[in-house]
C-alpha positions in Angstrom: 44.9 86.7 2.5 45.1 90.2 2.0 46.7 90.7 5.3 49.4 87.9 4.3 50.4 89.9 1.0 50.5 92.9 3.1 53.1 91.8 5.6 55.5 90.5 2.4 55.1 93.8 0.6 52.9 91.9 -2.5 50.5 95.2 -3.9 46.9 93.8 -4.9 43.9 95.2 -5.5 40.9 94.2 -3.1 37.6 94.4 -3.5 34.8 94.2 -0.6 31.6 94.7 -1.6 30.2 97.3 1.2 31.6 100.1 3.0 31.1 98.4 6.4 33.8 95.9 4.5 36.1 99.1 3.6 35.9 100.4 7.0 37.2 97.5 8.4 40.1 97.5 6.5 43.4 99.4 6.9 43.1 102.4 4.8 47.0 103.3 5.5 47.7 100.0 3.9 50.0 100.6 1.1 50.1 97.2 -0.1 46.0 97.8 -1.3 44.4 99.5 -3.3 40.9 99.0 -2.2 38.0 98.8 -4.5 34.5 99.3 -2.3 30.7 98.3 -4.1 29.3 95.4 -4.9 29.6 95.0 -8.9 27.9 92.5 -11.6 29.8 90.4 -14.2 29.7 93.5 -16.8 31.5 95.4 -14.0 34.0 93.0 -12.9 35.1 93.1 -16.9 35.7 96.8 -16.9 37.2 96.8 -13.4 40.1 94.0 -14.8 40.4 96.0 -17.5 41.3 99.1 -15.9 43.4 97.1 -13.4 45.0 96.2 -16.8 45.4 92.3 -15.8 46.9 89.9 -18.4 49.0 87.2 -19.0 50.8 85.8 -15.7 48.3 87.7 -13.1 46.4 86.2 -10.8 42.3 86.9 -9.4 42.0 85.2 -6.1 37.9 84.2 -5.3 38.3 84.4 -1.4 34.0 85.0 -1.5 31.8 83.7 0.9 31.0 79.8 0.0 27.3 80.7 -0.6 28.2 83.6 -2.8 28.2 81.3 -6.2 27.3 83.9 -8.4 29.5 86.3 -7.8 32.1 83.3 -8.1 30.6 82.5 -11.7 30.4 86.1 -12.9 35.0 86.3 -11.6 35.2 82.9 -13.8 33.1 84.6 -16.4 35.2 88.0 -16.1 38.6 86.5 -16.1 41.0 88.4 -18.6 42.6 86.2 -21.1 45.7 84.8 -19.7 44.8 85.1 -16.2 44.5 82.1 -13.3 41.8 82.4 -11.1 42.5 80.5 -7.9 39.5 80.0 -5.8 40.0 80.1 -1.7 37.9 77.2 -0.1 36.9 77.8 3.6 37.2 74.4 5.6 33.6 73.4 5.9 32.0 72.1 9.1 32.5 68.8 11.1 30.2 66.3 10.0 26.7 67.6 11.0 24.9 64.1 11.8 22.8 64.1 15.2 25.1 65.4 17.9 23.2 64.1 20.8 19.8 62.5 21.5 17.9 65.7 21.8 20.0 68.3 19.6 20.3 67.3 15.8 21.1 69.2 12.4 18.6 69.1 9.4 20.0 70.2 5.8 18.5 72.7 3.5 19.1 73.6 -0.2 18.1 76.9 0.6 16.0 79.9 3.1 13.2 79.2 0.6 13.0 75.9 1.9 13.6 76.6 5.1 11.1 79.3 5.3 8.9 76.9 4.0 8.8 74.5 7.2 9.8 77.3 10.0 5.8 78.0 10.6 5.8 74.0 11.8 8.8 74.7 14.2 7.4 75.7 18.1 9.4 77.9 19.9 11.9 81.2 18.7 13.7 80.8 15.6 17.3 82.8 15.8 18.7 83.4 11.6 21.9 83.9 11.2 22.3 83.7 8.0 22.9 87.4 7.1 20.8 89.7 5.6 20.7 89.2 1.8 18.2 85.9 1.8 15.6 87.9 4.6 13.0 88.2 1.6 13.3 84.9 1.1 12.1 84.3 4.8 10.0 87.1 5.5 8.0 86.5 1.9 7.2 83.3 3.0 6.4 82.3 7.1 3.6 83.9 8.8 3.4 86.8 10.8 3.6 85.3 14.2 6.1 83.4 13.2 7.9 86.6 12.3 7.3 88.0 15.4 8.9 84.9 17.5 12.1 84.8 14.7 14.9 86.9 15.5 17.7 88.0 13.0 21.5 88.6 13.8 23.0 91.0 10.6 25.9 93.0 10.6 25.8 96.2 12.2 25.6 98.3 9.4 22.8 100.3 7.5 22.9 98.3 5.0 22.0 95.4 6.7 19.0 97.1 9.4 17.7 98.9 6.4 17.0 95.4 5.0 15.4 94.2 8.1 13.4 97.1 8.5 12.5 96.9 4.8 11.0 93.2 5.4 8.5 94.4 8.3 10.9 93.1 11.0 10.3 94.5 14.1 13.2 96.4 15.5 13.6 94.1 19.0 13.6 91.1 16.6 17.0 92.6 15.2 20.2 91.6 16.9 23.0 93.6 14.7 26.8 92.4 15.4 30.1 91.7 14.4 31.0 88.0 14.3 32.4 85.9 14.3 30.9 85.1 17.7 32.3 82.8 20.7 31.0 80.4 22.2 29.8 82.3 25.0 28.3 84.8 22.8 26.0 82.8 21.0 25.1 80.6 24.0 24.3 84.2 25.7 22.0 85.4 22.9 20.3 82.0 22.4 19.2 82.1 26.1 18.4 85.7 26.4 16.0 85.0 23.2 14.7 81.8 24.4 15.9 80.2 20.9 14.0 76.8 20.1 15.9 76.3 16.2 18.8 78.5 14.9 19.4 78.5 11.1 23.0 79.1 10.1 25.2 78.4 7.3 28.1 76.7 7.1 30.6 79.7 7.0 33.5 77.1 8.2 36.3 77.3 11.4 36.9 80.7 10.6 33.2 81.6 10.1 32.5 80.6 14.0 30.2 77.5 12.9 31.3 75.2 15.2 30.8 78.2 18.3 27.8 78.1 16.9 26.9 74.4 17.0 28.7 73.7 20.5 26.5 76.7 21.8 23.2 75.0 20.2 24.0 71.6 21.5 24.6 72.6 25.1 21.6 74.0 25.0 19.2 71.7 23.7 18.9 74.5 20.3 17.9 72.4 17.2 20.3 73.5 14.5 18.7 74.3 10.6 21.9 74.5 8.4 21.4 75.7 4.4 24.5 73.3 2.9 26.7 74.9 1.2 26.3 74.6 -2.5 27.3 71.8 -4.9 30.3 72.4 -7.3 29.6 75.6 -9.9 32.8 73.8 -12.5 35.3 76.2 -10.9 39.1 75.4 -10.3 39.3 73.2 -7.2 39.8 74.8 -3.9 42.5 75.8 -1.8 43.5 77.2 1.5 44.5 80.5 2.0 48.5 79.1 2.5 48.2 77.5 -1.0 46.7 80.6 -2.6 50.1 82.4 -1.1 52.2 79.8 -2.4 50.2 80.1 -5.9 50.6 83.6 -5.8 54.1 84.6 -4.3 56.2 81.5 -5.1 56.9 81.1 -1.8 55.8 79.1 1.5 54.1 81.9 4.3 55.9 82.6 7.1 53.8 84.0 9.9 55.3 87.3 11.3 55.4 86.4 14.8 53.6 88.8 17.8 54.2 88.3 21.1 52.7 90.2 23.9 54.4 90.5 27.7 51.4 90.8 29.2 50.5 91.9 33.2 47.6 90.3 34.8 48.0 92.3 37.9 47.1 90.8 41.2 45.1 87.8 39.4 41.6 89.0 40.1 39.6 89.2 37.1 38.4 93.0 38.1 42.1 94.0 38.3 42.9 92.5 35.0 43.1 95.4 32.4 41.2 95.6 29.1 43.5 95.4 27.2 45.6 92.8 28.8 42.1 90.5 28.6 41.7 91.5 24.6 45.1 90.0 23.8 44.2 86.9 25.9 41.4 86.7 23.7 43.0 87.3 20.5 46.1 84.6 21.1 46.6 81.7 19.8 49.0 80.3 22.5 48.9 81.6 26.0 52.0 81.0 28.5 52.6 81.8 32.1 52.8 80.4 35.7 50.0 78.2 37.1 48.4 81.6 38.6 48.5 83.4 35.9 47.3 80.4 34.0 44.1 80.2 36.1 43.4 83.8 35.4 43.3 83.1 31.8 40.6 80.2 32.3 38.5 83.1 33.4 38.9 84.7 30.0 38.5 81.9 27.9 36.1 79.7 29.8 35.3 76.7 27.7 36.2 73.5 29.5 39.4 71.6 27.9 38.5 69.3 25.2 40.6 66.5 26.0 41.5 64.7 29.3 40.0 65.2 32.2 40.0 69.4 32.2 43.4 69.5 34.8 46.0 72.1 33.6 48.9 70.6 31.6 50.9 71.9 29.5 49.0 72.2 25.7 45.7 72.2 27.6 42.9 73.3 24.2 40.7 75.7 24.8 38.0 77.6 22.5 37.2 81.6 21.3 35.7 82.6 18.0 36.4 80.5 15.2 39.6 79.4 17.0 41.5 76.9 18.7 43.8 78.7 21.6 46.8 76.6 23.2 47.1 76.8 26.8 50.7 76.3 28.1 51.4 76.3 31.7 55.2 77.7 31.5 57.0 80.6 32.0 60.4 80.0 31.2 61.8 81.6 28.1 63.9 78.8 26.8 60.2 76.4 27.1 58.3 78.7 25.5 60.3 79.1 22.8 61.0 75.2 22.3 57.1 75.1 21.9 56.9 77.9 19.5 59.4 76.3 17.2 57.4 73.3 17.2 54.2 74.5 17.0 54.4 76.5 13.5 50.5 77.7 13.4 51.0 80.0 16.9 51.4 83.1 15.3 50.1 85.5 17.9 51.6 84.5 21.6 50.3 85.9 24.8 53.0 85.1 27.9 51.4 86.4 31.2 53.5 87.6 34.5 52.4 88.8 37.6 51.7 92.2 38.8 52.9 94.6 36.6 55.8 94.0 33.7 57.8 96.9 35.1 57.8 95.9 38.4 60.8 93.0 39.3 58.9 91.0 36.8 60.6 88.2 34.5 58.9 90.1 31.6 62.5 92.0 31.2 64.5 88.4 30.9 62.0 87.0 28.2 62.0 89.7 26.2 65.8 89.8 25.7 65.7 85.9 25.4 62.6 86.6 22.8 64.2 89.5 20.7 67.7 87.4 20.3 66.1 84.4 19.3 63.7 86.1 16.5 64.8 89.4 15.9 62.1 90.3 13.1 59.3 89.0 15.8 57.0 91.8 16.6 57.1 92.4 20.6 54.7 94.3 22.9 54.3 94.9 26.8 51.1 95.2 28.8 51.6 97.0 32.1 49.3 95.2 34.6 48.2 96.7 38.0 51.3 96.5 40.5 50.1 95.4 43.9 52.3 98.5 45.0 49.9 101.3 44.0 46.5 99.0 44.6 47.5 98.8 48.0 48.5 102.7 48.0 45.4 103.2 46.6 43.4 100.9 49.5 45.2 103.3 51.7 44.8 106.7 50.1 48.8 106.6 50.3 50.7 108.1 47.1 54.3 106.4 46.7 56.2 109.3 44.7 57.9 109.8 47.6 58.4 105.9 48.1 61.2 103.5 47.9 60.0 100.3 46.3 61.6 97.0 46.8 60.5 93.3 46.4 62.2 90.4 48.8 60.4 87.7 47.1 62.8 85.4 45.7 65.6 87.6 47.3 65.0 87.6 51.2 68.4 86.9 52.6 69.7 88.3 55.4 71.7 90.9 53.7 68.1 91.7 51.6 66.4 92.2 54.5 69.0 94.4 56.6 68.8 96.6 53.4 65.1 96.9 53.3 65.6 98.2 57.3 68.1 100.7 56.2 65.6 102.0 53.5 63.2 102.3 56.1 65.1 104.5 57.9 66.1 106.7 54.9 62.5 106.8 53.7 59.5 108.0 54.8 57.3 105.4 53.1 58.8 102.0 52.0 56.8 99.3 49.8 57.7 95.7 49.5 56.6 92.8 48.2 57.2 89.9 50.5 57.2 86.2 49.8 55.1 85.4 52.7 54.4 86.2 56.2 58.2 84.6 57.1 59.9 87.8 55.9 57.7 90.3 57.3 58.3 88.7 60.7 62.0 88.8 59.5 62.3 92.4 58.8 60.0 93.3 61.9 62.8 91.3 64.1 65.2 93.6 62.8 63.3 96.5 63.1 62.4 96.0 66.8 66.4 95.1 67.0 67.5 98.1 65.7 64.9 99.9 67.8 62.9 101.3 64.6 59.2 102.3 65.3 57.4 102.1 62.2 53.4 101.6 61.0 53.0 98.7 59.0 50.2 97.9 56.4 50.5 94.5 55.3 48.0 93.8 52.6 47.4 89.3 51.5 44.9 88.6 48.4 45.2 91.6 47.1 42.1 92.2 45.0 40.3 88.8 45.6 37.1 88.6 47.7 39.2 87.3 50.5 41.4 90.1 50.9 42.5 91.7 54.0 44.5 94.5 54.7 46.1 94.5 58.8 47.7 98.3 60.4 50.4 96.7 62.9 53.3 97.8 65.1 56.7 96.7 64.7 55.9 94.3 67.9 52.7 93.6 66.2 54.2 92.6 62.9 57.0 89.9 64.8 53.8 87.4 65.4 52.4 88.1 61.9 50.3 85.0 60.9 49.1 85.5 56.9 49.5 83.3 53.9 51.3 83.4 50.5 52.3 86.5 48.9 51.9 90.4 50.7 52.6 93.8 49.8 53.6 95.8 53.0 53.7 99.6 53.5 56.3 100.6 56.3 55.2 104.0 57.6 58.6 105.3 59.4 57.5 107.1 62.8 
C-alpha cells in the first residue's frame, strides 16, 4: 500500500512497529514519513493528534490478521471525522484434508496448541513468529522443547525472545519470509519436521508455500485460524483501499527487465539475472532460455501435463509467476496488455544483451509502446569472453562478429577478410555448416589460421577442439559454436 501511494506522489504517514520494519523501508522515500515503535491505544490518540487528522482523512489498518488488538485500539483511536478502512489479506484455500496422510487441524490459539503439542511424536517446526513463544514454551515440556524448532525474524528483537523462553540456540531458525516453496520443503527436511504450526498470513504471507511444502512431505499442518470478526468496517484489498483513498483505480508502474542468461548453464547465469527471475511475475524468452528459467523456479506446472506452452503457471514466495515461451516484442506485449496483474516482466535472451542480441529491438519496441514503463538491462556472460577465458586469450585486440542468422556468402567472405586484418577473430556460428564454410574459403584463399571452436559452452558436455584450416573443412559438431581464428 505504502509503495502504491509512493509511486503516485500521495504523502502518508506509516507506522511499523519495530526497527527491523523501518529498516526495511526506503528511508529516501519522500512520500513517508515514517513512524517506528510499537504504541498502545493512548498512544495512537496522541500520535493522530499530532498528525493533526480530521474531517475527510483517512487511517488505513493494513495489520497482520491476528493482530486484533492493535486493530481495536486504531478503531478506538480514530479522530472524529475520520474513515478507517481496514485492508483484509486473502485468507488461505480451504484447509480440509489435503491427502490421505497430510491433513490440517484448527486452533483458536498457541495456548491450545501448546496444549496438545506434548501428544504430537516427531519435531514440531512454529512459525508463527515470536510474540505468542510464552504461550508455547509456558506450557509443553521440556523435551518437547528440545524437539520444536522456531522460525522468527532475524532481528534482536525476535532471538532475544527466544532466548528469553529457554530456547536453545540450534532450535532457532531466524529469517526473512516470506519463504518458497523450496525453502520451507528445505528446512522441514533438514529438521526432520513431523507437524508445523503456522498461521494463516494469506497469498502474500507464503501460506500456501507453506502448505504445498508440508503436503509433499507427509508434514501434518497445525494452523491457529484467524480470528472471528472484532465489529470493524468490512475488508478490502489493497486496490480498493487505493481507490478509497486516491479516488482513482491503481495503475501498476510497469518494470521490465532485458535480461542475459549467458550460455544457458545455470553456473553461468549471473546473480542478478537469477534474482529478477525470481522476483517476476511474467517471464518471456525462447524455448532455451525458457528451460533455463525452469531451473530457477522449479515447481512443476500446475495445470496440464507440465510441457512448455505459452502461460505455463509456475510458483515462488507468495506468488503465482507466468511463464511465456515468446520472444517477439509485438507477443509479449499483446500478453501484457491482456494480462493487467504482470507488473514486473522478466524477457530473457541469449548470451549477453550487448552482444547481436534482440534485447536492442525490444527495448525500442518496449519504450514506444509505454513510454513511462520502467526498463532495465542485465548483461549475461557472452560466449565470446567464456571461451577467451577457457583459452587464457584476451579479445581487446579482437574483431567480433556473429554469422548466426547472417551466414551468406557475402557474411562469410567478410569474416575471411577480418581474419586477415586481425590477429584474433571471434564468431559465433550457427552450426558446424558455417565453420566448414568459412574454413573452405580460408583454405581457398590460402589463409593458415588456428582455430578454437568451442559447442556447449558451459554445460557438462562441453568441448572445446584446436584445428587447422584443413582440419576445420571436415568439422562434425552440433548446434550453436563460438570459434576463435588465430591468424598464423
Amino acid at each position: 500500500m505504502s509503495e502504491m501511494l509512493s509511486q503516485t506522489g500521495t504523502p502518508h504517514h506509516l507506522c511499523v512497529a519495530t526497527v527491523y520494519g523501518a529498516n526495511l523501508m526506503d528511508d529516501s522515500d519522500p512520500f513517508i514519513t515514517l513512524h517506528t515503535g510499537r504504541m498502545d491505544r493512548a498512544e495512537m490518540k496522541r500520535f493522530f493528534e499530532e498528525c493533526c487528522l480530521g474531517d475527510g482523512d483517512i487511517v488505513v489498518d493494513a495489520t497482520h490478521p491476528y493482530a486484533t488488538e492493535v486493530s481495536k485500539n486504531i478503531a478506538a483511536a480514530l479522530p472524529r471525522g475520520c474513515t478507517m478502512v481496514v485492508v483484509q489479506r486473502d485468507g488461505c484455500v480451504d484447509c480440509e484434508i489435503v491427502d490421505n496422510e497430510t491433513y490440517v487441524n484448527r486452533y483458536g490459539s498457541m495456548s491450545d496448541f501448546a496444549g496438545s503439542a506434548d501428544s504430537l511424536s516427531g519435531n514440531i517446526l512454529i512459525t508463527t513468529g515470536s510474540k505468542e513463544l510464552p504461550d508455547y514454551c509456558g506450557s509443553v515440556s521440556q523435551e518437547t522443547l528440545q524437539r520444536s524448532y522456531f522460525r522468527v525474524l532475524p532481528s534482536s528483537e525476535s532471538i532475544g525472545i527466544c532466548e528469553d523462553q529457554g530456547i536453545d540456540r540450534k532450535n532457532i531458525i531466524a529469517m526473512h519470509g516470506p519463504f518458497s516453496y523450496e525453502m520451507n520443503k528445505a528446512v522441514m527436511s533438514e529438521y526432520g519436521i513431523s507437524h508445523i504450526l503456522t498461521k494463516d498470513g494469506g497469498t502474500s504471507g507464503g501460506f500456501e508455500e507453506k502448505l504445498r511444502a508440508a503436503t509433499d512431505l507427509g508434514v501434518h499442518i497445525h494452523v491457529i485460524v484467524r480470528p472471528d470478526s472484532i465489529g470493524l468496517a468490512e475488508g478490502v484489498s489493497v486496490s480498493e483501499a487505493f481507490r478509497l483513498i486516491t479516488g482513482k483505480d491503481y495503475r501498476h508502474l510497469r518494470r521490465i527487465t532485458l535480461a542475459g542468461i549467458g550460455m544457458g548453464s545455470d553456473a553461468g547465469m549471473t546473480w542478478e539475472v537469477r534474482q529478477a527471475i525470481l522476483s517476476a511475475d511474467a517471464v518471456f524468452g525462447a524455448s532455451r532460455m525458457i528451460e533455463a528459467a525452469r531451473h530457477i523456479l522449479p515447481d512443476p506446472c500446475r495445470a496440464g501435463d507440465g510441457n512448455s506452452r505459452p502461460g505455463e503457471d509456475r510458483y515462488r514466495a507468495g506468488a503465482k509467476v507466468r511463464v511465456y515461451e515468446m520472444y517477439r516484442p509485438d507477443e509479449i506485449i499483446g500478453v501484457l496488455e491482456h494480462e493487467v496483474n504482470i507488473t514486473y516482466t522478466v524477457i530473457l535472451f541469449s548470451g549477453d544483451t550487448g552482444f547481436y542480441s534482440g534485447a536492442g529491438e525490444a527495448y525500442d519496441k518496449l519504450r514506444l509502446w509505454d513510454g513511462s514503463a520502467t526498463i532495465t538491462m542485465l548483461p549475461g556472460v557472452s560466449s565470446v569472453s567464456y571461451l577467451a577465458a577457457r583459452l587464457f586469450e584476451s579479445y581487446d585486440n579482437a574483431k567480433l562478429v556473429s554469422l548466426h542468422g547472417r551466414n551468406s556468402l557475402h557474411n562469410i567472405e567478410s569474416l575471411a577478410d577480418d581474419i586477415t586484418r586481425f590477429p584474433k577473430v571471434f564468431a559465433i556460428m550457427s552450426g558446424a555448416g558455417d565453420l566448414v564454410n568459412v574454413a573452405k574459403v580460408l583454405r581457398k584463399r590460402g589463409i593458415a589460421a588456428d582455430i578454437f571452436a568451442g559447442s556447449d559452452l558451459s554445460y557438462e558436455s562441453e568441448k572445446i577442439e584446436h584445428m587447422t584450416v584443413d582440419e576445420a573443412c571436415g568439422y562434425k559438431g552440433s548446434g550453436l559454436i563460438t570459434v576463435l581464428f588465430k591468424r598464423i
